[in-house]
N, C-alpha and C positions, 0 to 999 in steps of 0.2 A: 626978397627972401633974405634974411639975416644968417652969414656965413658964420661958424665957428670959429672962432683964433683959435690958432693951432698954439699958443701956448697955453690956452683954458683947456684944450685936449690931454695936453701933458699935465696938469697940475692934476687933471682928473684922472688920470693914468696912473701919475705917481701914487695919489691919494689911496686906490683901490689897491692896489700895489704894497702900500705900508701898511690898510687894513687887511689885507688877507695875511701877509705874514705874520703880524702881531698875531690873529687866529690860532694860526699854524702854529705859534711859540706858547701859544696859552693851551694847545690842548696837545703837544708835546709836554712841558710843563705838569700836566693830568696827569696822562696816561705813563710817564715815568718818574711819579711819586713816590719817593723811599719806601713810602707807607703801604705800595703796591707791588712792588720790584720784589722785596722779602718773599713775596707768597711765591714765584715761581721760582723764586732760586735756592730757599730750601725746601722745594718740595724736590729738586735735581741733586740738591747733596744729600738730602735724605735717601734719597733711592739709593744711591751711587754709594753709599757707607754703611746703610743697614742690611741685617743680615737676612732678612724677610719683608714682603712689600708691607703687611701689617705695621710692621713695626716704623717702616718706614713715614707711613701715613698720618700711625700717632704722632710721633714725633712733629712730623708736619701740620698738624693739627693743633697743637699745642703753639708752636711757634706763632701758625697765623693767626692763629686768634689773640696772643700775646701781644703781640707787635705788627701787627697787620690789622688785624680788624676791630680792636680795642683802641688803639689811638687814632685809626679815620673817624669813628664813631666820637669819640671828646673834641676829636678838632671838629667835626660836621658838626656837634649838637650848640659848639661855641660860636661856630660864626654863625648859626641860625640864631642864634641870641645875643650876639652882636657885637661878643667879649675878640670875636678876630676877624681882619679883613676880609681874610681869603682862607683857603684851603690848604693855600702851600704856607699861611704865616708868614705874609713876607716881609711885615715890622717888626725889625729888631726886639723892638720892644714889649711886643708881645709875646716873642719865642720859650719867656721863661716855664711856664708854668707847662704849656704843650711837654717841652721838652723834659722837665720834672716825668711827667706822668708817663712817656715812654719810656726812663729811665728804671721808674718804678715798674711798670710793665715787665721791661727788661732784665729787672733783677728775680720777679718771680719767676717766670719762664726759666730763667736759670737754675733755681734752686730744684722746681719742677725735673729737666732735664737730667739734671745731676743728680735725684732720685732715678730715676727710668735708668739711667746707667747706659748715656748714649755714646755713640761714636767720638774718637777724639776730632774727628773732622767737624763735626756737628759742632763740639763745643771751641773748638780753634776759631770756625765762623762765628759764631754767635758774640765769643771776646774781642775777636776783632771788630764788628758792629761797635757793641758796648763802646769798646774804649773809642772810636771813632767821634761817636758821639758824644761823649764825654767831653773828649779836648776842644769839638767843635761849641759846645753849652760853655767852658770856660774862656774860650777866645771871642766867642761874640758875648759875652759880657760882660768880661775881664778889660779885654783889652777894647768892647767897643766895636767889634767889627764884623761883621755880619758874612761869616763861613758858608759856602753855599751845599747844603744836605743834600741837594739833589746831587751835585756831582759825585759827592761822597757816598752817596747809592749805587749810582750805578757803575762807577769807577770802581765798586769793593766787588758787586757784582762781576762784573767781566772778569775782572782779576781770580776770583774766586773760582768762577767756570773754569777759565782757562789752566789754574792750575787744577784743579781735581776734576773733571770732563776731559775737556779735548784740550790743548795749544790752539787747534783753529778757532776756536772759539775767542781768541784773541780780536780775530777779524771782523770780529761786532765792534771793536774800538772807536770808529768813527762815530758812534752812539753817541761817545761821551764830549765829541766837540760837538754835538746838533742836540746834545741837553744843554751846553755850556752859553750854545748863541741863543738857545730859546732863553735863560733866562736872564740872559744881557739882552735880549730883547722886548720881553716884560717888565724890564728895569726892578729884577729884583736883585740883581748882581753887577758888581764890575766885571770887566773881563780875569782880575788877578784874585778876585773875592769865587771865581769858577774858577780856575785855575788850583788856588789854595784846597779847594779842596777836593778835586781829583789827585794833587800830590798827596793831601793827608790819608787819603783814602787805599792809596796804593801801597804808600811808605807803611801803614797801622796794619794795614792787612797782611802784607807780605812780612812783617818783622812778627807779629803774631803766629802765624802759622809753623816761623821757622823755630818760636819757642817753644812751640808743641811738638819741636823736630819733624813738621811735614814737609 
């Protein structure tokens, strides 16, 4: 009977090992995609700032579709047709035009909003987004380097809950290093290319709000 080497046991250990965490990074990766984080976290600051749940909902309503389910639907229809690799975009190179089209997205929803005559909280979030994104479209392709939008979601996120919900809500923070290792795990980031943009996220967010005096 032919015994196993116990180092063919470890490679295959090891193996199963790197393929399940890769999993674990690709469908962390998913399920906290900018493009999906939006819809629960202003549907929390719309509650929490509007003066009726109505009103609350339009509002909500509008956003997600804006910026939540307008651009998963151009990036899904692009990579079904072959224009992007993945879901998340994870070549520089192809970021421009996604990123155009949220932008544009983002600027109607805003003129929208600002008819309806929302909350300042509502619109303090919303320009913090904006400009978030913004700086991150001209440093990956200005300067070439590839800002990572996932952290800058959910980094604006928490920060956002945390000041207008609860402080505890801060303690979701480890969120943002088990987005960070997921996608320095997928190698679509260095670890200072996650890093970059959990600071920008936090520094765009928190200086915004304070210019709306919140």
């Amino acid at each position: 009977m032919k015994q196993n080497n116990p180092s063919d046991l470890n490679i295959d250990l090891g193996s199963r090992t790197e393929q399940a965490s890769l999993r674990i990074a690709q469908w962390v990766s998913r399920i906290l995609n900018p493009v999906f984080i939006v819809v629960p976290l202003y549907l929390t600051v719309a509650l929490v700032s509007a003066s009726s749940t109505y009103e609350a909902l339009l509002w909500w309503a509008i956003i997600s579709l804006g910026i939540g389910i307008a651009p998963a639907v151009f990036i899904h229809r692009g990579v079904r047709q072959g224009r992007y690799t993945d879901h998340d975009i994870s070549k520089r190179d192809q970021r421009l035009v996604p990123f155009l089209f949220t932008i544009g997205c983002m600027i109607t929803v805003l003129v929208l909003l600002l008819t309806l005559h929302v909350s300042v909280i509502i619109l303090a979030t919303f320009t913090g987004m904006i400009s978030s994104i913004v700086i991150a479209l001209l440093i990956t392709h200005l300067a070439h380097w590839k800002i990572s939008l996932h952290l800058i979601g959910i980094t604006g996120t928490i920060v956002t809950l945390g000041l207008f919900v609860s402080p505890f809500l801060y303690y979701l923070s480890p969120i943002i290093l088990i987005v960070g290792w997921a996608r320095w795990r997928v190698k679509a980031h260095t670890p200072l290319q996650a890093v970059a943009g959990a600071a920008l996220a936090a520094v765009i967010t928190v200086a915004v709000l304070r210019l709306f005096g919140l």
